[in-house]
C-alpha positions as CSV (number, residue, x, y, z in Angstrom):
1,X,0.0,0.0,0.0
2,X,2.8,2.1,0.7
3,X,4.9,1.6,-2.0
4,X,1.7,1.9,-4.0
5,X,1.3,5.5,-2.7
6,X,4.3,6.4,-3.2
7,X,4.6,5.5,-7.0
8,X,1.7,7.8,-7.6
9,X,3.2,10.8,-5.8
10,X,5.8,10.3,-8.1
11,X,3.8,10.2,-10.7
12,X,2.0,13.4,-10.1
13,X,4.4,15.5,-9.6
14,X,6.4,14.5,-12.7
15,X,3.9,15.5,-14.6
16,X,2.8,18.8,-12.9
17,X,6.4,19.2,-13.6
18,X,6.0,19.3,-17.3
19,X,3.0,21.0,-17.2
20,X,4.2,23.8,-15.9
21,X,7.0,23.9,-18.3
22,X,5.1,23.4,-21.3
23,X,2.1,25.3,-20.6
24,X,4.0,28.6,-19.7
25,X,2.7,31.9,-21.8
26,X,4.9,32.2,-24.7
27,X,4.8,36.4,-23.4
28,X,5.7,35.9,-20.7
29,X,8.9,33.9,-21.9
30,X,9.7,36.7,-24.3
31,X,9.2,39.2,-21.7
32,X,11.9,37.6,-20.1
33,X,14.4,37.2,-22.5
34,X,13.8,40.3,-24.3
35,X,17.3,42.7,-24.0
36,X,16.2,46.2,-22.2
37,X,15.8,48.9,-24.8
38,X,19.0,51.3,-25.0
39,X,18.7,54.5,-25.0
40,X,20.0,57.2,-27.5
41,X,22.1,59.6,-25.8
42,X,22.6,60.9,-28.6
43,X,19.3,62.0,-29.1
44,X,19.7,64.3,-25.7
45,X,20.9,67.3,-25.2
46,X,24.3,67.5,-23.7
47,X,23.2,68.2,-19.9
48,X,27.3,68.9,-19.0
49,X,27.4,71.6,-21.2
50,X,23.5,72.6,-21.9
51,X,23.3,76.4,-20.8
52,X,20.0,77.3,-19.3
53,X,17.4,79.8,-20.8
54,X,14.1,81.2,-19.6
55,X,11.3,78.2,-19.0
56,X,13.4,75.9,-18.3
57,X,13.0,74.2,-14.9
58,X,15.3,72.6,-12.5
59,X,15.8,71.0,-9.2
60,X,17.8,72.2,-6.7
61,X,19.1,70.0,-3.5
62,X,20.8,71.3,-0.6
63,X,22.5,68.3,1.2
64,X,20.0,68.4,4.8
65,X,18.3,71.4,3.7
66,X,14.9,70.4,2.5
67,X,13.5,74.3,3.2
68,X,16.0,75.3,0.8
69,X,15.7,72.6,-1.3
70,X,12.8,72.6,-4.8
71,X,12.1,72.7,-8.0
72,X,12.6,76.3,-9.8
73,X,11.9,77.9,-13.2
74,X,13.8,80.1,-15.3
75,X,12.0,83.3,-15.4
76,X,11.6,85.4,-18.2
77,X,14.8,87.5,-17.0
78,X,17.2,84.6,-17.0
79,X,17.2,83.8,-12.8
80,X,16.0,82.0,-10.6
81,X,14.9,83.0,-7.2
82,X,16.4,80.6,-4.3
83,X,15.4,81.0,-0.5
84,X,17.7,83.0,1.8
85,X,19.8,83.9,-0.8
86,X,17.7,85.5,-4.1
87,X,18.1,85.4,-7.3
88,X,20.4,83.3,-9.0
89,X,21.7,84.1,-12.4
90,X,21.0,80.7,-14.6
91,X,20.5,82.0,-18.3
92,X,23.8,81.1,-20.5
93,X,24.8,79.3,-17.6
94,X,24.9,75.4,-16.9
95,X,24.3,73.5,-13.8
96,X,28.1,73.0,-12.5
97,X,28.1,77.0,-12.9
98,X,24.9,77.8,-10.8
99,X,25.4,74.9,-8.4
100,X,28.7,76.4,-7.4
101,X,27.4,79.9,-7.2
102,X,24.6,78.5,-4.8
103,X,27.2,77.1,-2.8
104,X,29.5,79.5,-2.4
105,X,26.2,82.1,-1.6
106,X,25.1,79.8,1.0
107,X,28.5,79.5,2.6
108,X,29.0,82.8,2.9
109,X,27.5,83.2,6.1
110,X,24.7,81.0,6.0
111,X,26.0,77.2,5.8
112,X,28.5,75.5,6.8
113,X,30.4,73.8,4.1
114,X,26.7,73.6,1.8
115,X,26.6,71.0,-0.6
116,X,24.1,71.5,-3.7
117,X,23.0,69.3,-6.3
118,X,21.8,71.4,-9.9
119,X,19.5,69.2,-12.5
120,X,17.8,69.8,-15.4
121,X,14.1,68.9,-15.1
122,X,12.3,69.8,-18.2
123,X,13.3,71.7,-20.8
124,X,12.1,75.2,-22.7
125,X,10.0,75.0,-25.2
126,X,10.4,74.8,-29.1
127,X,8.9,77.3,-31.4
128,X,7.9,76.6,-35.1
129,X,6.8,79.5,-37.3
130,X,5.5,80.1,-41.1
131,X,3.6,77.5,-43.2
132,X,2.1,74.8,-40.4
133,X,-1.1,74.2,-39.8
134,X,-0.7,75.4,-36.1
135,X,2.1,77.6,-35.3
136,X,3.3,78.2,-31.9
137,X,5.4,77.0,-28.6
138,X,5.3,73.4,-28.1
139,X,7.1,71.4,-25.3
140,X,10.8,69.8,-26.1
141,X,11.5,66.3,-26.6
142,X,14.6,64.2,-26.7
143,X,15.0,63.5,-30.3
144,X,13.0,66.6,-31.7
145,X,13.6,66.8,-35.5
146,X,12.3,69.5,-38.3
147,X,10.2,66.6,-39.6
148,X,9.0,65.7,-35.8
149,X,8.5,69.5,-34.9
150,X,6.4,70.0,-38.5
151,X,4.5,67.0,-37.4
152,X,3.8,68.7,-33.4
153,X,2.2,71.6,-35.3
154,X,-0.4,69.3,-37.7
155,X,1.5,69.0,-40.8
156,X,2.5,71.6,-43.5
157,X,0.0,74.0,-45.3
158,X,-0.8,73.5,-49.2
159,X,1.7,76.5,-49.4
160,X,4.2,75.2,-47.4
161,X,8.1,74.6,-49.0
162,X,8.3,71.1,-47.9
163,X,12.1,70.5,-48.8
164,X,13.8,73.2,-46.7
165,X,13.4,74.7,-43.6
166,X,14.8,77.9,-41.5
167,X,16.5,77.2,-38.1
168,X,17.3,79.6,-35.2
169,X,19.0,78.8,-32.1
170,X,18.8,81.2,-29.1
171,X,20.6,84.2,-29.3
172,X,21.2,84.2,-32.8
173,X,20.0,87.1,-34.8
174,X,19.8,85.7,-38.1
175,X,18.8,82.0,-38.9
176,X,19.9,79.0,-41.4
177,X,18.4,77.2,-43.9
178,X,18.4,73.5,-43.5
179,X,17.2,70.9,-46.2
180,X,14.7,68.9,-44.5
181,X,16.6,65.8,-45.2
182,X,19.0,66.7,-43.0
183,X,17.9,64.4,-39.5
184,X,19.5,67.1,-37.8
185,X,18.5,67.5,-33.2
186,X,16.8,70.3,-32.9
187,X,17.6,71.9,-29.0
188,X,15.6,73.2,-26.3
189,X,14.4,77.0,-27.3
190,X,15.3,76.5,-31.1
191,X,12.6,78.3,-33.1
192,X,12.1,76.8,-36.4
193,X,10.4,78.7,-39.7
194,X,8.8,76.8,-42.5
195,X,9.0,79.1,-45.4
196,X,6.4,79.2,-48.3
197,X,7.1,77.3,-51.5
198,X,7.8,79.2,-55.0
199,X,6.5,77.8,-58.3
């Protein structure tokens, strides 16, 4: 009897064994031996030596300071106003350069050796102008193209010169024609002008 019952737990548990093995979701296997995604740095501003304009925001950590510690935005003057001490110069200037002005602010007779972390949150917006079904200021991207931005703004007009386009960065007074071939990054704050087309 026992060797009997025995034979049949065996038995049972070989073939919940296989079961289990064969009836597994063929997903669910894929899920698991799928390689993670990588992503495209390229396709990213460079953050090391981005320089900061007006509507961009960032986040700003003082190291056991959480009352000076938040999230700020570039104001339309180029700062950024930062308890106890004020406003903080940011525009044409990247995090490593506010971060150590913060720091040495705060240490001068406020903190004690501060330490302060500077990060780009989000990014200014892009502006696309001229012949697009709706011009205007739309929110940046990593990977933002001519094509991609055309695309944010519903598509060219009949009118619309669908082989070129005219890019500005900021700061620059004058801007440069592109062919819209080129799969060139556009940047945070670039304004981009879709000219009309000439039979």
């Amino acid at each position: 009897m026992t060797r009997r019952f025995l034979l049949a737990f065996v038995l049972s548990a070989s073939c919940l064994g296989a079961c289990s093995s064969i009836g597994a979701p063929a997903a669910a296997q894929s899920v698991m031996d799928a390689p993670a995604a990588a992503v495209d740095a390229a396709a990213l501003p460079s953050l090391s030596d981005y320089t900061l304009g007006a509507a961009d925001k960032v986040r700003i950590l003082v190291y056991n300071e959480p009352n000076l510690s938040g999230e700020f935005l570039v104001n339309s003057n180029g700062m950024i106003s930062v308890p106890l001490i004020g406003d903080v110069t940011a525009l044409n200037r990247t995090t490593t350069q506010i971060r150590a002005d913060i720091e040495t602010r705060l240490s001068a007779g406020y903190l004690r050796a501060p330490q302060v972390s500077v990060d780009v949150l989000t990014f200014r917006p892009f502006y696309i102008l001229g012949e697009v079904n709706k011009p205007g200021d739309y929110p940046y991207s990593a990977g933002l193209t001519a094509l991609k931005a055309v695309a944010t703004a519903n598509g060219f007009t009949y009118r619309a010169d669908k082989k070129n386009y005219y890019l500005k960065h900021p700061g620059q007074s004058e801007e440069v024609k592109h062919p819209m071939s080129a799969d060139m990054m556009l940047q945070p704050g670039d304004t981009v002008r879709i000219a009309e087309r000439y039979f």
